[in-house]
ROPAVO-261318 format. One line per 2 residues: number of its first residue (from 1); their letters; for each residue x, y, z of N, C-alpha, C, O, CB. Coordinates in nm, 3 decimals. Glycine has a CB too. Layout:
% ROPAVO-261318
NUM	a	X Y Z X Y Z X Y Z X Y Z X Y Z ~ ...
This chain:
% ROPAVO-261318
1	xx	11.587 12.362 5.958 11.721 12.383 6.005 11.737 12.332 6.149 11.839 12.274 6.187 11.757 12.531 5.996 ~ 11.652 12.351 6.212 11.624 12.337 6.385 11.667 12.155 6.402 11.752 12.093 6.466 11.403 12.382 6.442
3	xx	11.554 12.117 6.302 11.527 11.948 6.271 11.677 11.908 6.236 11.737 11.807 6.275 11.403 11.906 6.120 ~ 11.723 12.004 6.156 11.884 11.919 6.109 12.023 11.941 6.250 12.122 11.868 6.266 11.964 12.030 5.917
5	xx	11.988 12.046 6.319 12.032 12.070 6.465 12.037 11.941 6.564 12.128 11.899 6.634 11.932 12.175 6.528 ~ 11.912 11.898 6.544 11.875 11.798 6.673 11.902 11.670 6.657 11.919 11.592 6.751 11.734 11.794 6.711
7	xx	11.908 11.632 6.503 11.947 11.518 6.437 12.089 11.498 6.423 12.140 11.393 6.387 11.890 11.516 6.317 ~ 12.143 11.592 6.450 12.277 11.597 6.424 12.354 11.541 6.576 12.438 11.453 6.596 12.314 11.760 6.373
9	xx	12.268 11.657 6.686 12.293 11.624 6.819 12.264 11.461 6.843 12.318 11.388 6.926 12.201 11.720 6.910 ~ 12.160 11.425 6.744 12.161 11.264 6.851 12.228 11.181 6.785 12.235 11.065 6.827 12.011 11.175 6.883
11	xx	12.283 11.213 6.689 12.432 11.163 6.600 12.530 11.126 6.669 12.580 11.015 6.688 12.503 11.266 6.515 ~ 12.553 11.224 6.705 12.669 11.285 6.834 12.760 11.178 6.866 12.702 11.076 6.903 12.594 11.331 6.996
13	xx	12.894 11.170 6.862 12.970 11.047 6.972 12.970 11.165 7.048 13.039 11.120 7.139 13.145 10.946 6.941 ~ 12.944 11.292 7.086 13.031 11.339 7.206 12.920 11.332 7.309 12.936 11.402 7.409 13.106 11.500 7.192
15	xx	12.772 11.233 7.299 12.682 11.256 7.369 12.698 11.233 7.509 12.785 11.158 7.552 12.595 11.202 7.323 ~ 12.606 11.302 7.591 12.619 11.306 7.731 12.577 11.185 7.772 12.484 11.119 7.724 12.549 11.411 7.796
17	xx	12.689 11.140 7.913 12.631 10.987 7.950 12.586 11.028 8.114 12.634 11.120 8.181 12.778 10.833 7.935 ~ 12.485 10.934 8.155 12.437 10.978 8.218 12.401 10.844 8.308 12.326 10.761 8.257 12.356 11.064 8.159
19	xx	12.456 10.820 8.444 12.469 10.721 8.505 12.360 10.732 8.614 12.361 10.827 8.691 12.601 10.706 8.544 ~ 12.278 10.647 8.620 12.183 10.608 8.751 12.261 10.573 8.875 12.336 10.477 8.856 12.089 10.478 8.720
21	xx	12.263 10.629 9.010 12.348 10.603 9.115 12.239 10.541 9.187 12.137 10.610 9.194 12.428 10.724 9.181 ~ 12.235 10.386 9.263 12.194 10.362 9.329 12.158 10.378 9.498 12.180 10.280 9.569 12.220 10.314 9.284
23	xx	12.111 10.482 9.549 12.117 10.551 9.692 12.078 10.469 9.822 11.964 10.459 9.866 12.020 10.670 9.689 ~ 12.216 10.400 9.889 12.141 10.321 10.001 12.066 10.408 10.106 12.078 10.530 10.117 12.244 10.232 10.079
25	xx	12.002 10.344 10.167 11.938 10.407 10.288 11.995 10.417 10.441 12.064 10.319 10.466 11.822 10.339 10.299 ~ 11.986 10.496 10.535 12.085 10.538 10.627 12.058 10.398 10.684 12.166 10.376 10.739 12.067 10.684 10.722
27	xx	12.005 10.324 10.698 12.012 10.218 10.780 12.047 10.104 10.732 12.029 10.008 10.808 11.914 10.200 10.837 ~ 12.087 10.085 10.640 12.121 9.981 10.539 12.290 9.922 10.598 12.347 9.812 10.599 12.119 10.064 10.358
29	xx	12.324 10.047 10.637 12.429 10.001 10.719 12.491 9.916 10.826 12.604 9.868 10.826 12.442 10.057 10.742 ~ 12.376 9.906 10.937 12.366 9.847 11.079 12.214 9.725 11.020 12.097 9.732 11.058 12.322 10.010 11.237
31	xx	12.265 9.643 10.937 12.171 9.524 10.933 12.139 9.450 11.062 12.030 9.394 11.061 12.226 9.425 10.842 ~ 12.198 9.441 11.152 12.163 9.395 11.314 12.135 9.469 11.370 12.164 9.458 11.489 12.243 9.343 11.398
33	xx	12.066 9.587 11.331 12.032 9.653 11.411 11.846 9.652 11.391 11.767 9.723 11.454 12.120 9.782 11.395 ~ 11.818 9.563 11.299 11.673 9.534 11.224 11.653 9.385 11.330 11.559 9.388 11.409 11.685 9.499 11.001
35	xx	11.708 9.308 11.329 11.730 9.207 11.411 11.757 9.180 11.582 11.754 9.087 11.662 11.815 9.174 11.353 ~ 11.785 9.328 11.578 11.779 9.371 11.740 11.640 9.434 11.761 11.595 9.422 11.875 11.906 9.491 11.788
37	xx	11.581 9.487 11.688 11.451 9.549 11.703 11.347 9.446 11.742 11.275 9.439 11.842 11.410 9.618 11.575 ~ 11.367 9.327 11.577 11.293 9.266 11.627 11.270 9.142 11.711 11.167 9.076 11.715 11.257 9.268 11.565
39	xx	11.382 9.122 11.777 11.412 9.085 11.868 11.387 9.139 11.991 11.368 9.051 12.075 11.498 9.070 11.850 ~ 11.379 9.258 12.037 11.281 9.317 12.124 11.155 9.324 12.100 11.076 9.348 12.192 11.305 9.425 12.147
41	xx	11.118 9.305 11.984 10.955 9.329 11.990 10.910 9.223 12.009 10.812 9.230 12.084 10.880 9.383 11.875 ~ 10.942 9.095 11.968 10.911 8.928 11.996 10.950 8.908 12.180 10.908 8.804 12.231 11.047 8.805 11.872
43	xx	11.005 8.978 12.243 11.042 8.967 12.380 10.904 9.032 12.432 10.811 8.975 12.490 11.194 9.046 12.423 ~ 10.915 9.150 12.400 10.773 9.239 12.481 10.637 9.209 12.444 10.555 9.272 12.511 10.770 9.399 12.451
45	xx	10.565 9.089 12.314 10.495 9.023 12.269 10.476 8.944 12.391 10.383 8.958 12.471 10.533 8.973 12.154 ~ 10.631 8.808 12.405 10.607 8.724 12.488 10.596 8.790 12.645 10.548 8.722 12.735 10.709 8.624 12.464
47	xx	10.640 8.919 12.668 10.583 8.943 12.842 10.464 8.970 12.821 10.386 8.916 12.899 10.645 9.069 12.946 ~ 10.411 9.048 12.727 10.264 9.087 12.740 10.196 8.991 12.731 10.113 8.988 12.822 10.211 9.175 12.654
49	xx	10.186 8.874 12.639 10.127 8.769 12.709 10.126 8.718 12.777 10.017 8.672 12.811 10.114 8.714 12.694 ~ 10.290 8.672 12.879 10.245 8.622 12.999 10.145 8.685 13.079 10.049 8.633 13.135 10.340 8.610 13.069
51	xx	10.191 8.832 13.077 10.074 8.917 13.231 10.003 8.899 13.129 10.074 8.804 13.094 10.079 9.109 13.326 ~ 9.924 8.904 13.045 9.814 8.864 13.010 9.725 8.730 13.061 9.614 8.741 13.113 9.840 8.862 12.898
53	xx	9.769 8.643 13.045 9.769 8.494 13.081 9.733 8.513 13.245 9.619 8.509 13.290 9.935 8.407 13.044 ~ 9.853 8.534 13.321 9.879 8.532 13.470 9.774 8.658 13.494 9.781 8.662 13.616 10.060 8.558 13.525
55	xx	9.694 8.749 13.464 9.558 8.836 13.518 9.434 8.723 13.440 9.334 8.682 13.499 9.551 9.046 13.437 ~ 9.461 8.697 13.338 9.297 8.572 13.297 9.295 8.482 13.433 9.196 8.450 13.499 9.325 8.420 13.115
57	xx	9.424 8.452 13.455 9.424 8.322 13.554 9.390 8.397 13.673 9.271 8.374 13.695 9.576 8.228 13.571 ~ 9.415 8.437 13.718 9.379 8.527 13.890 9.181 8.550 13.864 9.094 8.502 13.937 9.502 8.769 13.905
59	xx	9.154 8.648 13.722 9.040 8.650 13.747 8.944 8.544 13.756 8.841 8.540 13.823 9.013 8.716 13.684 ~ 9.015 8.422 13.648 8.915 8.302 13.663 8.930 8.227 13.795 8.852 8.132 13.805 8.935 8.195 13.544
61	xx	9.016 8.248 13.901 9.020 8.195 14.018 8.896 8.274 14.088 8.784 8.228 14.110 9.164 8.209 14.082 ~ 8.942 8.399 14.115 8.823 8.474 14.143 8.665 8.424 14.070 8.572 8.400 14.147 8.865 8.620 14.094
63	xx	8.650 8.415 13.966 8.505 8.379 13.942 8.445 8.250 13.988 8.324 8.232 14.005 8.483 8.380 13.806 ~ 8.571 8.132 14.014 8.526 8.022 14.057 8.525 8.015 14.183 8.462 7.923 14.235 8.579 7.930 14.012
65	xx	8.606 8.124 14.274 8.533 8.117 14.434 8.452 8.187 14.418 8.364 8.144 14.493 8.601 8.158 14.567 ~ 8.409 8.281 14.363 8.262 8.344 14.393 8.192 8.249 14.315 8.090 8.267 14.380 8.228 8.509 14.346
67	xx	8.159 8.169 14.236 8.096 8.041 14.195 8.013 7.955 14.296 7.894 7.924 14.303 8.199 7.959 14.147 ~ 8.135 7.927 14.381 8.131 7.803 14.478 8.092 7.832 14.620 8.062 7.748 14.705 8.269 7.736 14.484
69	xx	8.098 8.002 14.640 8.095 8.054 14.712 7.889 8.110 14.702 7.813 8.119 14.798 8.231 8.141 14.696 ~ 7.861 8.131 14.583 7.747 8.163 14.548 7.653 8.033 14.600 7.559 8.040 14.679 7.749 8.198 14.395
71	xx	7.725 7.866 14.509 7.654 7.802 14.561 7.635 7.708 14.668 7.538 7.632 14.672 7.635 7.779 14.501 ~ 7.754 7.712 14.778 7.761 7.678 14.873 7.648 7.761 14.969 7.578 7.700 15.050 7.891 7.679 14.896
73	xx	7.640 7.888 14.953 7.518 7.978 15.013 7.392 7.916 14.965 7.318 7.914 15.062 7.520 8.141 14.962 ~ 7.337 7.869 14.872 7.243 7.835 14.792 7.199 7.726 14.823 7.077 7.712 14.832 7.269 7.837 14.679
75	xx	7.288 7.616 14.846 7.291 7.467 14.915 7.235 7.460 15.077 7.137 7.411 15.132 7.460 7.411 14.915 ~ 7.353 7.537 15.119 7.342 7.532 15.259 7.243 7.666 15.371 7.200 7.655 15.485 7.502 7.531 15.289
77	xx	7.238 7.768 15.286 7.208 7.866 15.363 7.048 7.896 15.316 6.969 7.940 15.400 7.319 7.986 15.346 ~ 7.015 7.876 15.206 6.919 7.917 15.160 6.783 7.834 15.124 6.667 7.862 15.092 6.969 7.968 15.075
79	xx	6.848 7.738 15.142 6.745 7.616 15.163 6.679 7.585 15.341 6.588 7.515 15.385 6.844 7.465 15.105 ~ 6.761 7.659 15.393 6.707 7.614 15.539 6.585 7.753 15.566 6.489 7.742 15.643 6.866 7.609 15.684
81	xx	6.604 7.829 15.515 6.482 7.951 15.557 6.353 7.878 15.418 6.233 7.885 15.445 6.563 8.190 15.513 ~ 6.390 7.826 15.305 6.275 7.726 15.265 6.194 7.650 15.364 6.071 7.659 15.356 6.328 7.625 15.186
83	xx	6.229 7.599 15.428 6.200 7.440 15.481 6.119 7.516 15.629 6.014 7.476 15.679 6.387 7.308 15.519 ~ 6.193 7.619 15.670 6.110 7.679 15.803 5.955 7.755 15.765 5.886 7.803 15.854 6.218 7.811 15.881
């Protein structure tokens, strides 16, 4: 009897319809606002590499006067207490 219940229900024209709603997301709204982001993040990329760049460059100045500085001592200063 149950079986002739349920068969009957999926018979049915009066069956229930039942619609999938597609749910945007809160930000789906402000699309330039994805484009402003990353547009700041490609900005603060390119400063961090400059000071990146501009401290390599200062230190490699620094290593090449203490370089030249090492062997200008070495040339000139340290060869003369040899020779005495």
């Amino acid at each position: 009897m149950r079986l002739r219940e349920m068969e009957a229900n999926i018979h049915a024209t009066d069956a229930a319809f039942h619609q999938t709603v597609k749910h945007q997301p809160e930000d789906s709204q402000k699309p330039w606002m994805k484009k402003v982001i990353l547009g700041g993040k490609l900005f603060a990329l390119g400063v961090v590499t400059l000071v990146a760049v501009k401290i390599a460059s200062v230190l490699a100045g620094f290593i090449i006067v203490a370089a030249l500085g090492w062997m200008s001592y070495k040339l000139f200063f340290e060869s003369k207490k040899t020779n005495l």
